[in-house]
C-alpha positions as CSV (number, residue, x, y, z in Angstrom):
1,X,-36.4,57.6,85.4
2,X,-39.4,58.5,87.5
3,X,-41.8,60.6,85.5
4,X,-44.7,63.0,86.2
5,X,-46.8,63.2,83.2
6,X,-49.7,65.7,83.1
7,X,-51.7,68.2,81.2
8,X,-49.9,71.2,80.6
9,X,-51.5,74.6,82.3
10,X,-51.2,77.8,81.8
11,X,-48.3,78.3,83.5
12,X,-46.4,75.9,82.1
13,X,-46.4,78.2,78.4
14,X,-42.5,78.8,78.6
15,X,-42.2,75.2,79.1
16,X,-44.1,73.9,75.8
17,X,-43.0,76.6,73.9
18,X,-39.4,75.2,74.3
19,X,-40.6,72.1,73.0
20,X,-42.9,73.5,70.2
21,X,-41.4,76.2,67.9
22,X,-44.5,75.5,65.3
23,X,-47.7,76.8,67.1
24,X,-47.7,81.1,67.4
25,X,-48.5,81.8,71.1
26,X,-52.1,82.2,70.3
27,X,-51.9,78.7,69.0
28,X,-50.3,77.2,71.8
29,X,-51.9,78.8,74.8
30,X,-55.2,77.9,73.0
31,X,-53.9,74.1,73.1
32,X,-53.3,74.3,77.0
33,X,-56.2,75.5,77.5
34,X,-58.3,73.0,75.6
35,X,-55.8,69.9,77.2
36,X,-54.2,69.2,74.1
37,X,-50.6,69.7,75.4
38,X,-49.2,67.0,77.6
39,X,-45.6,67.7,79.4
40,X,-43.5,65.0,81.5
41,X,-41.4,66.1,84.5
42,X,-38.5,64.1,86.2
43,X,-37.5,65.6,89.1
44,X,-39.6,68.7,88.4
45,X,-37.7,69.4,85.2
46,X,-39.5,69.2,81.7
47,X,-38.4,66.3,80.0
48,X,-41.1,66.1,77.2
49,X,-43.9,67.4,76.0
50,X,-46.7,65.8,73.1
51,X,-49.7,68.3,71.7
52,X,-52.1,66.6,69.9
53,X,-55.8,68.2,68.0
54,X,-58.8,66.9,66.4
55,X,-58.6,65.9,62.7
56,X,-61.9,66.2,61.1
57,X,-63.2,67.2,64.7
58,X,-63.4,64.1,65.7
59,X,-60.2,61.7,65.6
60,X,-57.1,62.1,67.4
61,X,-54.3,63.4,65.8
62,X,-50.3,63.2,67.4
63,X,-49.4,66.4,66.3
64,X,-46.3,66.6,67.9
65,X,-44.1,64.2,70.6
66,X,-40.6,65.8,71.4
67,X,-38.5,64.7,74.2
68,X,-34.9,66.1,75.8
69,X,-32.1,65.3,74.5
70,X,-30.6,64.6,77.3
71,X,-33.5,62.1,78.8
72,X,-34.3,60.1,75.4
73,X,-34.4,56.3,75.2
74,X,-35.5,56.9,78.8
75,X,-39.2,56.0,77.9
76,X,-39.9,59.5,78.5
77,X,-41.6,59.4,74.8
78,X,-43.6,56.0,75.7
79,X,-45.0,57.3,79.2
80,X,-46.5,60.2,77.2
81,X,-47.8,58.1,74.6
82,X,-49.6,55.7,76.9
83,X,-50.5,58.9,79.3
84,X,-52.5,60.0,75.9
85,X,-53.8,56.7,74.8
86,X,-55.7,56.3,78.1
87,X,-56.8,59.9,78.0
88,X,-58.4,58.9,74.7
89,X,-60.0,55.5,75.8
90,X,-61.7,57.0,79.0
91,X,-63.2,59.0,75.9
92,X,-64.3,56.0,73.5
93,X,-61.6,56.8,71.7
94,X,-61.3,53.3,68.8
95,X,-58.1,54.9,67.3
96,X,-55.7,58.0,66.9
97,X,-53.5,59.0,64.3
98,X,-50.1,60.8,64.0
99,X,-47.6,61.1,60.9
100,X,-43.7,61.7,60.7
101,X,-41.5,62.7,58.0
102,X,-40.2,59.9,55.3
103,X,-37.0,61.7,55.8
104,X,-37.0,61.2,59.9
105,X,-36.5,57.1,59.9
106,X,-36.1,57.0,63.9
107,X,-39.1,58.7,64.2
108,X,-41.3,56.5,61.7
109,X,-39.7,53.6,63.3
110,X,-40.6,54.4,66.8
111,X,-44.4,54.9,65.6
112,X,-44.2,51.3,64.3
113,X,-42.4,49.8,67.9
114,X,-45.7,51.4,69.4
115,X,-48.1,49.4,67.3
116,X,-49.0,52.2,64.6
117,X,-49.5,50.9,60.4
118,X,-49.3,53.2,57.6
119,X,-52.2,54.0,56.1
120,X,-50.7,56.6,53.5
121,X,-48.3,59.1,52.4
122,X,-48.9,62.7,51.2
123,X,-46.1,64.5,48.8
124,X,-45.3,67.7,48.2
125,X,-47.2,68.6,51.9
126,X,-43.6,69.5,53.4
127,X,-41.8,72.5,52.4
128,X,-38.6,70.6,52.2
129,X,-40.4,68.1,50.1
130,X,-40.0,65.7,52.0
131,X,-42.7,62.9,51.9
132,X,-45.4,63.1,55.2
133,X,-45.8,59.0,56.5
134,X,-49.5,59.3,57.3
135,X,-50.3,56.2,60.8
136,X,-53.1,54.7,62.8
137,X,-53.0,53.4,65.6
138,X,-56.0,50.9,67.3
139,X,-56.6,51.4,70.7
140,X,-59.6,49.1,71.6
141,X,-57.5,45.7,71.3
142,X,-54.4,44.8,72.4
143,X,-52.2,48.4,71.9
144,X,-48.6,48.3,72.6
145,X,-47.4,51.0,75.0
């Protein structure tokens, strides 16, 4: 699959809000505008999308990585990781983080494939109760895309 992967725009609102039914529109146009939404196009249809923000102001957090139904296991997922990992070297960037629900073992496994470690896990954070996997990733040696 030949991707386009860029930061979202303005423009592009309808398209991440399909993706992202957490963020309230203030929320989300606010992340466009500060480049913290990423989208990927194949054949100049939305495949994917990944918002990320700043935890303590200054480390990268993964907020959110969603990709079509219809185009996953397509690497549509991995070209927006490794889109977001160079975005975050060409800014010094040593090492992000991201989490995924305990609940959600696809998802925690397809942080580890990408070379994140667990670093901890919160209860009681989710309103499910479901247990938050907290994960780092190192991007100043050898990272797996």
């Amino acid at each position: 699959m030949q991707l386009d992967i860029r930061f979202a725009k303005q423009a592009d609102y309808k398209s991440c809000s399909n993706f992202d039914q957490f963020n309230i529109r203030a929320t989300l146009e606010e992340k466009i505008r500060k480049e913290l939404a990423l989208l990927a196009f194949s054949d100049q249809e939305c495949v994917g999308y990944l918002n990320w923000d700043w935890f303590w102001g200054k480390i990268p957090y993964l907020c959110l990585i969603k990709v079509r139904e219809d185009a996953r296991s397509q690497g549509v997922g991995s070209a927006l990781l490794a889109f977001w990992i160079e975005h975050l070297k060409g800014k010094g960037v040593d090492y992000c983080l991201s989490s995924s629900q305990e609940n959600e073992p696809s998802a925690v496994e397809w942080h580890l494939k990408k070379g994140f470690t667990e670093i901890g896990r919160l209860a009681t954070l989710n309103e499910d109760g479901s247990i938050e996997v907290f994960m780092r990733k190192e991007l100043s040696r050898g990272d797996r895309k």
